[in-house]
PDB file as gemmi writes it, atoms N, CA and C in Angstrom:
CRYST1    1.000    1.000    1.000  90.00  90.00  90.00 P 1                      
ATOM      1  N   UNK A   1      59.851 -20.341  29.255  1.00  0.00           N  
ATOM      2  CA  UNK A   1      59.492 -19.686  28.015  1.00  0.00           C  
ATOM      3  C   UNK A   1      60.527 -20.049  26.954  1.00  0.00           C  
ATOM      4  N   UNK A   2      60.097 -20.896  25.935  1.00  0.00           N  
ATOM      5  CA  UNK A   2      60.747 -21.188  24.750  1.00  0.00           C  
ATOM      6  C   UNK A   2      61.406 -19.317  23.771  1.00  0.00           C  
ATOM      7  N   UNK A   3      62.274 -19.293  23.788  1.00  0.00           N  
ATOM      8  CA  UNK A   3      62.898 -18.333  23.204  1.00  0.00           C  
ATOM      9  C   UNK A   3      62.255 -17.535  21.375  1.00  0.00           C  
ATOM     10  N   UNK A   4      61.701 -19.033  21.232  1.00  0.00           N  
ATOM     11  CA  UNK A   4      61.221 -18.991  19.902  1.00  0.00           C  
ATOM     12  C   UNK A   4      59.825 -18.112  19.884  1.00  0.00           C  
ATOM     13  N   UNK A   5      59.330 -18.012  21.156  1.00  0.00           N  
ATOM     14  CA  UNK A   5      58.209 -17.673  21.166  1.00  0.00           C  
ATOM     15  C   UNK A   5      58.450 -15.689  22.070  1.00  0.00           C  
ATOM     16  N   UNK A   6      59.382 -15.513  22.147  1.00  0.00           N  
ATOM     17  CA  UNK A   6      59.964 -14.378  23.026  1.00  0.00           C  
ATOM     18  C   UNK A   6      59.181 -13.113  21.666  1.00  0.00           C  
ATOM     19  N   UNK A   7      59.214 -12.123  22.397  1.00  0.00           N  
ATOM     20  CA  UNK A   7      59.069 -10.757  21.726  1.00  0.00           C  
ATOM     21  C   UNK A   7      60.561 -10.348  21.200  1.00  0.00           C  
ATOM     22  N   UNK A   8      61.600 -10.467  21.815  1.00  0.00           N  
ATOM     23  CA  UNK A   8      62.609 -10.482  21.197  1.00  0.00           C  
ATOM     24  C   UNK A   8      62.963 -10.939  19.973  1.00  0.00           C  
ATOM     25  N   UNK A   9      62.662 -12.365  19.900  1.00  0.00           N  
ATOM     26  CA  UNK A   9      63.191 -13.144  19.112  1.00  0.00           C  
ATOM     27  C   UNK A   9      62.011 -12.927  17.682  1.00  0.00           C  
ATOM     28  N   UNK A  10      61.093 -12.474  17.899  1.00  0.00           N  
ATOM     29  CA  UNK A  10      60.355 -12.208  17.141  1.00  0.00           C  
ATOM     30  C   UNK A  10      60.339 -11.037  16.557  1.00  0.00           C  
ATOM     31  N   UNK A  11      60.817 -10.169  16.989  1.00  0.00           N  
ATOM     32  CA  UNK A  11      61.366  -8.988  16.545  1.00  0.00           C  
ATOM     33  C   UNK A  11      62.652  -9.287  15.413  1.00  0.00           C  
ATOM     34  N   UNK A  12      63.362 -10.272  15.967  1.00  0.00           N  
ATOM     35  CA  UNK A  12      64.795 -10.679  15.176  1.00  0.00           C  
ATOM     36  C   UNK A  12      64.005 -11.198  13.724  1.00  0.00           C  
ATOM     37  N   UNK A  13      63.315 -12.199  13.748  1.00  0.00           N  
ATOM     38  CA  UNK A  13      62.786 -12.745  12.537  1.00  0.00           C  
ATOM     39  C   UNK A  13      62.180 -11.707  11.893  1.00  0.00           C  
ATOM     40  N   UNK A  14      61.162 -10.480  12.389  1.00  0.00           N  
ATOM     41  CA  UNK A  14      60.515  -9.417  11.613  1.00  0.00           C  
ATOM     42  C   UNK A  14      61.326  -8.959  10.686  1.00  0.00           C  
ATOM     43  N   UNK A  15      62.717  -8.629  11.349  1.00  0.00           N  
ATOM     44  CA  UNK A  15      63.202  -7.603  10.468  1.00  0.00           C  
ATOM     45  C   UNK A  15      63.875  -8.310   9.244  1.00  0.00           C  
ATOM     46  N   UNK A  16      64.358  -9.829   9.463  1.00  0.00           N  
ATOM     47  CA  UNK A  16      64.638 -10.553   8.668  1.00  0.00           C  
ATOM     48  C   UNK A  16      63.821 -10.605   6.973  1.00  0.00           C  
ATOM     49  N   UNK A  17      62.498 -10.829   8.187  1.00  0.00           N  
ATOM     50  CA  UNK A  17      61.561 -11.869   6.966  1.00  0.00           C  
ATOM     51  C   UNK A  17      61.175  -9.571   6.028  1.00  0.00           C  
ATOM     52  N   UNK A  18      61.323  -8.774   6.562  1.00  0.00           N  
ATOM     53  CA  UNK A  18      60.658  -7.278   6.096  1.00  0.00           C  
ATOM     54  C   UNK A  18      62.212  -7.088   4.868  1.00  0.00           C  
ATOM     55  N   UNK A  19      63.066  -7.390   5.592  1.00  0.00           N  
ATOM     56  CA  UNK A  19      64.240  -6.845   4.900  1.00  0.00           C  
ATOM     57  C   UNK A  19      64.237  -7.715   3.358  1.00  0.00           C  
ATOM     58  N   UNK A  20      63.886  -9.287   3.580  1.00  0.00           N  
ATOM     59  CA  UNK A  20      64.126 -10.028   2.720  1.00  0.00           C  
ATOM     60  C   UNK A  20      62.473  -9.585   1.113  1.00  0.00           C  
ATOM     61  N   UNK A  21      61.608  -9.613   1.843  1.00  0.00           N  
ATOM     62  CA  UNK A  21      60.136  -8.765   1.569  1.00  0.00           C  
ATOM     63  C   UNK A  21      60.446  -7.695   0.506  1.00  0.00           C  
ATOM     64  N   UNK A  22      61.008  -6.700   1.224  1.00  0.00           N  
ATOM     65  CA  UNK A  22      61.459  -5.434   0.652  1.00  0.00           C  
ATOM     66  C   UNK A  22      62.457  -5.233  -0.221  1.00  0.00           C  
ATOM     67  N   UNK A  23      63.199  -6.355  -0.060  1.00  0.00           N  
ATOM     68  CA  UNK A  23      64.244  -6.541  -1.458  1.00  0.00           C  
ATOM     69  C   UNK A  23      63.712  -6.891  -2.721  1.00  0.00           C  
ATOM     70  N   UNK A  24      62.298  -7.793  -2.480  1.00  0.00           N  
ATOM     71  CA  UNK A  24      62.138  -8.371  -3.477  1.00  0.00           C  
ATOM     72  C   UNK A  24      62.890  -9.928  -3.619  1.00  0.00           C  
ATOM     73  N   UNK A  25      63.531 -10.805  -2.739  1.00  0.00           N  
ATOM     74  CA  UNK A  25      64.006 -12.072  -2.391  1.00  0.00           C  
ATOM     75  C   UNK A  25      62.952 -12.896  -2.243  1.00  0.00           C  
ATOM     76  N   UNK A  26      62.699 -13.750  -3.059  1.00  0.00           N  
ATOM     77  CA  UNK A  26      61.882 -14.881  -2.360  1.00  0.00           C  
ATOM     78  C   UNK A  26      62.765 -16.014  -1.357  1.00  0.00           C  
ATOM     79  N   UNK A  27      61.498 -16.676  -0.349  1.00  0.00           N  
ATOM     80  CA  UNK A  27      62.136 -17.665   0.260  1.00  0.00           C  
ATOM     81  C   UNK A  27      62.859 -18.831  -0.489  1.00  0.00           C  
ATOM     82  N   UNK A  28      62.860 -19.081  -1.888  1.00  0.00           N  
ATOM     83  CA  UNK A  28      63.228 -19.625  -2.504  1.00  0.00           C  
ATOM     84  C   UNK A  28      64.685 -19.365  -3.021  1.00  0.00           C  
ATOM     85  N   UNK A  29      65.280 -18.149  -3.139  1.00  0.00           N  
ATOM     86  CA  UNK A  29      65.785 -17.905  -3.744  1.00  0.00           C  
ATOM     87  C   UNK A  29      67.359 -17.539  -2.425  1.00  0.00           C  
ATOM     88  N   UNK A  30      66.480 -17.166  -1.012  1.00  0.00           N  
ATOM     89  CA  UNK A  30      67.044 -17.091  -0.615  1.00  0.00           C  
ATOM     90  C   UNK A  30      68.241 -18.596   0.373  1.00  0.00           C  
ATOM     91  N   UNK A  31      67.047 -19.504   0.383  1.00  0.00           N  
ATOM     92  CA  UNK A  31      66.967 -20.722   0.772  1.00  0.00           C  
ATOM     93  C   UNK A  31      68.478 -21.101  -0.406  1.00  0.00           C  
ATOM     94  N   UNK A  32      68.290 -21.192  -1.550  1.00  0.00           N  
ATOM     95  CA  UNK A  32      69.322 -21.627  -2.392  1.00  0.00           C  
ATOM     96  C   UNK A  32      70.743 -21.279  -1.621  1.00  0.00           C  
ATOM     97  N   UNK A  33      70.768 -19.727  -1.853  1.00  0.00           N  
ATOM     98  CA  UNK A  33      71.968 -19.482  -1.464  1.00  0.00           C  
ATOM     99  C   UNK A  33      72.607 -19.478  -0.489  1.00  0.00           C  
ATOM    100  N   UNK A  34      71.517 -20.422   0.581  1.00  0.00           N  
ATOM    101  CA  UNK A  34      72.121 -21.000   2.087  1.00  0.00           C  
ATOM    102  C   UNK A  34      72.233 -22.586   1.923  1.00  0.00           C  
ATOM    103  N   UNK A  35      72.048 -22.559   0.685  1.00  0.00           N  
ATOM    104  CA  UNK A  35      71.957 -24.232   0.236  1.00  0.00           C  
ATOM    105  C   UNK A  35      71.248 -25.095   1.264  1.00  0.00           C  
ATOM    106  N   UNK A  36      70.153 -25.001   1.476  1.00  0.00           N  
ATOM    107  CA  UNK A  36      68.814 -25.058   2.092  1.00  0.00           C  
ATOM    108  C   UNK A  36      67.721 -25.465   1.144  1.00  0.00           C  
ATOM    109  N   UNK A  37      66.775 -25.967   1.864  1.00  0.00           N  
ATOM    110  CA  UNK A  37      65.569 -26.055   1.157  1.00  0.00           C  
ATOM    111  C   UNK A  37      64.998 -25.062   1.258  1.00  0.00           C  
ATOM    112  N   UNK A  38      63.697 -24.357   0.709  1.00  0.00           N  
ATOM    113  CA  UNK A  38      62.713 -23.052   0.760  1.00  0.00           C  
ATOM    114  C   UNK A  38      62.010 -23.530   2.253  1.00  0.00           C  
ATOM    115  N   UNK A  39      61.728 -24.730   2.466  1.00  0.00           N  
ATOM    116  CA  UNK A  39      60.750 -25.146   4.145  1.00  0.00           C  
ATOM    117  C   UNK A  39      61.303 -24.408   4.816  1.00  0.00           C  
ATOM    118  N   UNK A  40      62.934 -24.464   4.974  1.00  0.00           N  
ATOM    119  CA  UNK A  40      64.388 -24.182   6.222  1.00  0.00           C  
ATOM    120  C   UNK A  40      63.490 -22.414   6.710  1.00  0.00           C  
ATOM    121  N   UNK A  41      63.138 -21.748   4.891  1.00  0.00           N  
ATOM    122  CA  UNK A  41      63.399 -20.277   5.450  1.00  0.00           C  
ATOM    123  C   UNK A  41      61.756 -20.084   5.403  1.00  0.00           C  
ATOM    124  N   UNK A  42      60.708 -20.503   5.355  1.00  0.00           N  
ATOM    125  CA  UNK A  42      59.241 -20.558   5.769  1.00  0.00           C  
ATOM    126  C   UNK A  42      59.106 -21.054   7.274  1.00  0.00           C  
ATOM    127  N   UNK A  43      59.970 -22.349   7.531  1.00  0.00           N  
ATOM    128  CA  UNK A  43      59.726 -22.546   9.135  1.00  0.00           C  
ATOM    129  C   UNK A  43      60.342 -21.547   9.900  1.00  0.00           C  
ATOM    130  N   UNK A  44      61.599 -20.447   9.374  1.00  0.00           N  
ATOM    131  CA  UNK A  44      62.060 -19.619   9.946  1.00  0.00           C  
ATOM    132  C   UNK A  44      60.972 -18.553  10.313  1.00  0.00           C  
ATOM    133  N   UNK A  45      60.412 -18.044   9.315  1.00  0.00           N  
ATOM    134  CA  UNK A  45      59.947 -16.945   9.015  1.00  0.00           C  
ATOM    135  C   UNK A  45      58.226 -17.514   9.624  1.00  0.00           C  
ATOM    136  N   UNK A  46      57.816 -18.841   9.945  1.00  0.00           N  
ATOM    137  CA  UNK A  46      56.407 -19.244  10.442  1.00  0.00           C  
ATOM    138  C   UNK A  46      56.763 -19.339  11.854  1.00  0.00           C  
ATOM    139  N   UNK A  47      58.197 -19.411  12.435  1.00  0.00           N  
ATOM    140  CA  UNK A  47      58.239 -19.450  14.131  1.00  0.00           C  
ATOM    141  C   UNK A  47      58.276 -21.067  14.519  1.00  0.00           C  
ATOM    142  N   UNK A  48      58.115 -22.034  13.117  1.00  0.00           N  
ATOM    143  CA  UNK A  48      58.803 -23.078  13.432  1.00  0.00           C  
ATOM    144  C   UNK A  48      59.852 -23.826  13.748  1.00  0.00           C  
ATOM    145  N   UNK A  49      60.861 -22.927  13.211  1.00  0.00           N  
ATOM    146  CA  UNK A  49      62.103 -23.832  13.296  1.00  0.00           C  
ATOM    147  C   UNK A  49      62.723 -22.299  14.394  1.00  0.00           C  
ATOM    148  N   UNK A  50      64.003 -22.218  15.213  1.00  0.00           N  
ATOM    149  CA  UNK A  50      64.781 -21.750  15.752  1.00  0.00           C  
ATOM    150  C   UNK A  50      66.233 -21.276  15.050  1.00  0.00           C  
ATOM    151  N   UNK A  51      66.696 -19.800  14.910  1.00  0.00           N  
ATOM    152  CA  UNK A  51      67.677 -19.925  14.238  1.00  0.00           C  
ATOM    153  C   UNK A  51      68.672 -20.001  15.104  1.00  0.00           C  
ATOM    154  N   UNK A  52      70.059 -20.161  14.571  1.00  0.00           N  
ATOM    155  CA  UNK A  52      70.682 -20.440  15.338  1.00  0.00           C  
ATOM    156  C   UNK A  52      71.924 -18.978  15.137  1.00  0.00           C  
ATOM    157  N   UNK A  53      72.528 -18.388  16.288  1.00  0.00           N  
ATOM    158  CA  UNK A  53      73.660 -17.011  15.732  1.00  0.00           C  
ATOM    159  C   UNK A  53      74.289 -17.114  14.784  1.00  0.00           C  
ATOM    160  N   UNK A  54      74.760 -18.364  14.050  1.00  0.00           N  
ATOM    161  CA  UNK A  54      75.273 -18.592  12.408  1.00  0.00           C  
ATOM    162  C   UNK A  54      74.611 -18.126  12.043  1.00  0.00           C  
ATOM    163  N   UNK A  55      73.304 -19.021  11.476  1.00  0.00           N  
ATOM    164  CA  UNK A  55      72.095 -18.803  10.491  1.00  0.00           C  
ATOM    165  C   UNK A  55      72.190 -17.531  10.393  1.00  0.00           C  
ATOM    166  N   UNK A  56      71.831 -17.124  11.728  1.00  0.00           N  
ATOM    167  CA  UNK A  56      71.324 -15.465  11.640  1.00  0.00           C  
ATOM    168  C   UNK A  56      72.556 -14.509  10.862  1.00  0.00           C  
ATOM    169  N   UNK A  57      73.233 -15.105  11.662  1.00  0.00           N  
ATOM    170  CA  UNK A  57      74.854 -13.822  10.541  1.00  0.00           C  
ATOM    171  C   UNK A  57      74.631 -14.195   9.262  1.00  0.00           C  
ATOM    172  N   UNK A  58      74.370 -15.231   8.712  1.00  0.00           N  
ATOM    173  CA  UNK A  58      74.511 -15.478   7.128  1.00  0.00           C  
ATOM    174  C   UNK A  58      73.124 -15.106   6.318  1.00  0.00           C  
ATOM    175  N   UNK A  59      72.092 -15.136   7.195  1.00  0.00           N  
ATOM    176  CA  UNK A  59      70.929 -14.988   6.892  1.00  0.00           C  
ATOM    177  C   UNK A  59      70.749 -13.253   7.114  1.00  0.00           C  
ATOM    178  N   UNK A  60      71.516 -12.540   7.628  1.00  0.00           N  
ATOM    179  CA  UNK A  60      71.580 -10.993   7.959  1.00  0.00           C  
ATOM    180  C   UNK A  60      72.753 -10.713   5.899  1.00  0.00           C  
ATOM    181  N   UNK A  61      73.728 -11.393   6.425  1.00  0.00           N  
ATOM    182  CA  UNK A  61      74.511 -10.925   5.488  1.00  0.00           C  
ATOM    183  C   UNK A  61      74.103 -11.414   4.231  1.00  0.00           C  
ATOM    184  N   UNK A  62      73.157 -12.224   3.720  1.00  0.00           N  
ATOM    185  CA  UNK A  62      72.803 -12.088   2.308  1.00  0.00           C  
ATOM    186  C   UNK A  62      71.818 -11.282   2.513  1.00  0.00           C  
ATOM    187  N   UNK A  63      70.728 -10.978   3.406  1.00  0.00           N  
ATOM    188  CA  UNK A  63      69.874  -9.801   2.845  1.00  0.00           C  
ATOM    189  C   UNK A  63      70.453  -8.039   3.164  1.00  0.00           C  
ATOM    190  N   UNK A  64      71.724  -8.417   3.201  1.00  0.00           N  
ATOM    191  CA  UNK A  64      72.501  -7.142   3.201  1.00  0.00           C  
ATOM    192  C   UNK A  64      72.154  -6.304   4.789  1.00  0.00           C  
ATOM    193  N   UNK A  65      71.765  -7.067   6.108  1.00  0.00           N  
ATOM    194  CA  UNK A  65      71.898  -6.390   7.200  1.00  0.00           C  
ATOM    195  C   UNK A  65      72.910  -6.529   7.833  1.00  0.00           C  
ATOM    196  N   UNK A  66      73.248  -5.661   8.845  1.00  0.00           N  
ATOM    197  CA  UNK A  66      74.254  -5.486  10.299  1.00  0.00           C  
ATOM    198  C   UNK A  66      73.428  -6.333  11.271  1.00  0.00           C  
ATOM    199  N   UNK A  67      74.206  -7.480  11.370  1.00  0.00           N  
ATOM    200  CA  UNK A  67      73.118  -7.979  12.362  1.00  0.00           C  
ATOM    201  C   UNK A  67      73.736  -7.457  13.916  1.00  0.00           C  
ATOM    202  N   UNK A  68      74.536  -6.711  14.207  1.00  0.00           N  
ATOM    203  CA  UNK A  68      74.503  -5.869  15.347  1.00  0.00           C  
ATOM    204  C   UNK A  68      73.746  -4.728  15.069  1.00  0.00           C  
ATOM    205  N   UNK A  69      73.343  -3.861  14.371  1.00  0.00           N  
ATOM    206  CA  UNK A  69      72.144  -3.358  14.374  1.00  0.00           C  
ATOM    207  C   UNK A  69      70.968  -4.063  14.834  1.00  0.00           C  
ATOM    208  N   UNK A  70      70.804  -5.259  14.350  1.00  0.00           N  
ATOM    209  CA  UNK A  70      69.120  -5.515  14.877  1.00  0.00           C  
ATOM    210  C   UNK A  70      69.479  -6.352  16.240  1.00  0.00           C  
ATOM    211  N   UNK A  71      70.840  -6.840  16.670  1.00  0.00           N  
ATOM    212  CA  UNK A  71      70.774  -7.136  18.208  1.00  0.00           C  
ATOM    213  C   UNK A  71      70.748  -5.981  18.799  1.00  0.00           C  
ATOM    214  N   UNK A  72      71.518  -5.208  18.463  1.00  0.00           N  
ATOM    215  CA  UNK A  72      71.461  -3.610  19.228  1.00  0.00           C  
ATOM    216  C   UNK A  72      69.836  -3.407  19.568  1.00  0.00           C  
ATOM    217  N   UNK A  73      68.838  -3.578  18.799  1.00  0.00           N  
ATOM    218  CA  UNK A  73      67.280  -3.460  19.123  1.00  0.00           C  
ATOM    219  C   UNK A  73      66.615  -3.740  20.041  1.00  0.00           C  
ATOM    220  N   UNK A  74      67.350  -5.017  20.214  1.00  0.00           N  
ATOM    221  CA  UNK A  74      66.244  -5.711  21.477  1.00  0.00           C  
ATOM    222  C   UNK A  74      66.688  -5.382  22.730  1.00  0.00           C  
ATOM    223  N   UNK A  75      65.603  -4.772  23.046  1.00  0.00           N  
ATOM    224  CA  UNK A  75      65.522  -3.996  24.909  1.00  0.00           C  
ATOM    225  C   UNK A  75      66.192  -5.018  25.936  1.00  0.00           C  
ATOM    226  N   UNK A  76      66.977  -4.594  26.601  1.00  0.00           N  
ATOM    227  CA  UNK A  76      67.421  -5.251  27.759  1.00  0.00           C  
ATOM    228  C   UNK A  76      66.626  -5.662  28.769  1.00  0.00           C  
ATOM    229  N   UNK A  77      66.894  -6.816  29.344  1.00  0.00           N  
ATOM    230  CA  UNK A  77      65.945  -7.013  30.595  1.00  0.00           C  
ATOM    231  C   UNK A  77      66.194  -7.012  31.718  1.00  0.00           C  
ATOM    232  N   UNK A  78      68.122  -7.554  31.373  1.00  0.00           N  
ATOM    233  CA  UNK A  78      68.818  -7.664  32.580  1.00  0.00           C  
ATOM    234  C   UNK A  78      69.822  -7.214  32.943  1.00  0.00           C  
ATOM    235  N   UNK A  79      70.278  -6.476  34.164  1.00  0.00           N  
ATOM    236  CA  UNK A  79      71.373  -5.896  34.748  1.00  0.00           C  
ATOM    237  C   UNK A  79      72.604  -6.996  34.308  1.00  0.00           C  
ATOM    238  N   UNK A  80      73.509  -6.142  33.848  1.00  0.00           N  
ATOM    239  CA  UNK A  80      74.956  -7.055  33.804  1.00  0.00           C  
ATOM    240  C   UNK A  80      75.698  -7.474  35.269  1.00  0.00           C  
ATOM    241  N   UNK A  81      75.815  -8.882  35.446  1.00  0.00           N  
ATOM    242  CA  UNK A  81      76.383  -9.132  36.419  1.00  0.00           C  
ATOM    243  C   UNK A  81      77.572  -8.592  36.831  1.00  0.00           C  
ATOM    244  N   UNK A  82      77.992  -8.474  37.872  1.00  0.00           N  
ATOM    245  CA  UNK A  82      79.566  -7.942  38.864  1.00  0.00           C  
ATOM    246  C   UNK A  82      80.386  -9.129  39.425  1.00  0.00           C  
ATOM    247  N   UNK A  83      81.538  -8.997  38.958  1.00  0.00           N  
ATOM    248  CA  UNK A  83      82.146 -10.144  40.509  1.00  0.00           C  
ATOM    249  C   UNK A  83      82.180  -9.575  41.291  1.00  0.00           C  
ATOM    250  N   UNK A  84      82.227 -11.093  42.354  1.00  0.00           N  
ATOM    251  CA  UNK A  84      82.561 -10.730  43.637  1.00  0.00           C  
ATOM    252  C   UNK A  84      83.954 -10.592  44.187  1.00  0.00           C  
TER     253      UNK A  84                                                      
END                                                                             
């Protein structure tokens, strides 16, 4: 399972692409100030392209989120490993 396609990860982009929505930001505008093209943040926001934990911190911190808030979101699946 490609990650890009996860309920998780799709959850991560929701709140992105709602937060950016709700500001009133276009992909254009936001794209600039990642010195990006507008495609970079449409393939983001269409499930084409993959972000990467940069992107996402810089892409959290211009639309003014905690991006440990929205990792904090996504449900766990897996027990934390122990040593032996």
């Amino acid at each position: 399972m490609a990650s890009i396609y996860s309920d998780e990860y799709q959850r991560v982009i929701k709140a992105l692409r709602e937060a950016r929505v709700a500001k009133g930001i276009t992909q254009e505008s936001l794209a600039q100030a990642l010195d990006r093209p507008q495609s970079f943040i449409a393939k983001v926001e269409n499930g084409e392209r993959r972000l990467d934990i940069v992107e996402f911190i810089h892409l959290s911190h211009l639309l003014s989120l905690d991006p440990i808030n929205i990792i904090n979101k996504i449900p766990t699946k897996h027990k934390p490993l122990s040593a032996k």
